[in-house]
C-alpha positions as CSV (number, residue, x, y, z in Angstrom):
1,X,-7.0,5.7,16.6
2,X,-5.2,2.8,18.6
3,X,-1.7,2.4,17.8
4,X,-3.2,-1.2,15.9
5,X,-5.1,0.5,13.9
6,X,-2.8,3.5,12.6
7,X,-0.2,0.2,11.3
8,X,-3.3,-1.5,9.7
9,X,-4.1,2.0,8.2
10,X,-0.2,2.2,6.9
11,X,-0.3,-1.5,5.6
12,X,-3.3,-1.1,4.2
13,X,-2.1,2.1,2.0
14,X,1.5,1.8,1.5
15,X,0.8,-1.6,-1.0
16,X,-1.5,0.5,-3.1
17,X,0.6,3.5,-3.1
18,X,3.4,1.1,-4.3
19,X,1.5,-0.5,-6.7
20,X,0.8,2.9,-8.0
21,X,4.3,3.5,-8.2
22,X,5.0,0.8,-10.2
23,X,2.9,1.7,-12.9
24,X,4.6,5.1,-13.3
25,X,7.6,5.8,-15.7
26,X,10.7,6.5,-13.7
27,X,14.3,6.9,-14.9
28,X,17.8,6.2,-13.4
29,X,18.1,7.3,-10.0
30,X,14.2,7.7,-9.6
31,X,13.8,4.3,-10.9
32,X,16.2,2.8,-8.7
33,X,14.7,4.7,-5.4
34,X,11.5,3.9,-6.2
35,X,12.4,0.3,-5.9
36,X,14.2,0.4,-3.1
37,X,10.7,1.6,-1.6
38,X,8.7,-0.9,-3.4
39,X,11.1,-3.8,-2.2
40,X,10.3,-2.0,1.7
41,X,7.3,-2.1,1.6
42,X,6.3,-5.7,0.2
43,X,8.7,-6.8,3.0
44,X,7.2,-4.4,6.0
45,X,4.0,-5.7,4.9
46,X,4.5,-9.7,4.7
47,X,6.6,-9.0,8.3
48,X,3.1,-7.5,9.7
49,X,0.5,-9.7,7.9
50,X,1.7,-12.7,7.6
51,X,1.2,-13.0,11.3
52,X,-2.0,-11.0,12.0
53,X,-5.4,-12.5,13.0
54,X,-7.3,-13.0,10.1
55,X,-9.8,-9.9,10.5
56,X,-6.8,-7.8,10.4
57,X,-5.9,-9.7,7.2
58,X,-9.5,-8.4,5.7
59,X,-9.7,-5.5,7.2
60,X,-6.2,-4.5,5.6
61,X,-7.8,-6.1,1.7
62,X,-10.8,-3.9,2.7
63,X,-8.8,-0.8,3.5
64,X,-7.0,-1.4,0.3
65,X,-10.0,-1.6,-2.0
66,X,-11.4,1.6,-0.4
67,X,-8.7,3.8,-1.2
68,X,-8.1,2.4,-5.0
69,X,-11.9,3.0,-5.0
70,X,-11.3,6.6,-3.5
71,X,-8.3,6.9,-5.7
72,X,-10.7,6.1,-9.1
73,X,-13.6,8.8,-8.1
74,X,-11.3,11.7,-7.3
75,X,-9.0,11.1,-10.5
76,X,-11.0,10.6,-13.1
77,X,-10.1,10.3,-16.4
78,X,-10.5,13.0,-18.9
């Protein structure tokens, strides 16, 4: 993997895995943490791509759908 594509890779994961995040219960000191990360990583992404070309703009909604697809396959519902 090129160096471009590893940070699309991270972009690409880190807003689902926050979004994830978000959903999930959290108390005091976990809670505050875990938004601390989320606040990082909204602002790591719009820094990266807000100026990328606009195929690494899909490529990152592309990655992102993948993995939440991924994500709804291998934890299913019981």
């Amino acid at each position: 993997m090129t160096q471009e594509q590893k940070l699309l890779a991270v972009v690409g994961l880190l807003p689902v895995l926050a979004d994830l995040l978000e959903d999930v219960e959290l108390f005091r000191n976990s809670k505050k943490y875990a938004n601390l990360f989320l606040n990082e990583v909204r602002r790591v992404d719009n820094i990266i791509i807000k100026d990328a070309e606009l195929e690494a703009q899909s490529q990152q909604v592309n990655i992102q759908r993948a993995f939440r697809q991924w994500l709804e396959t291998e934890f299913v519902a019981e």
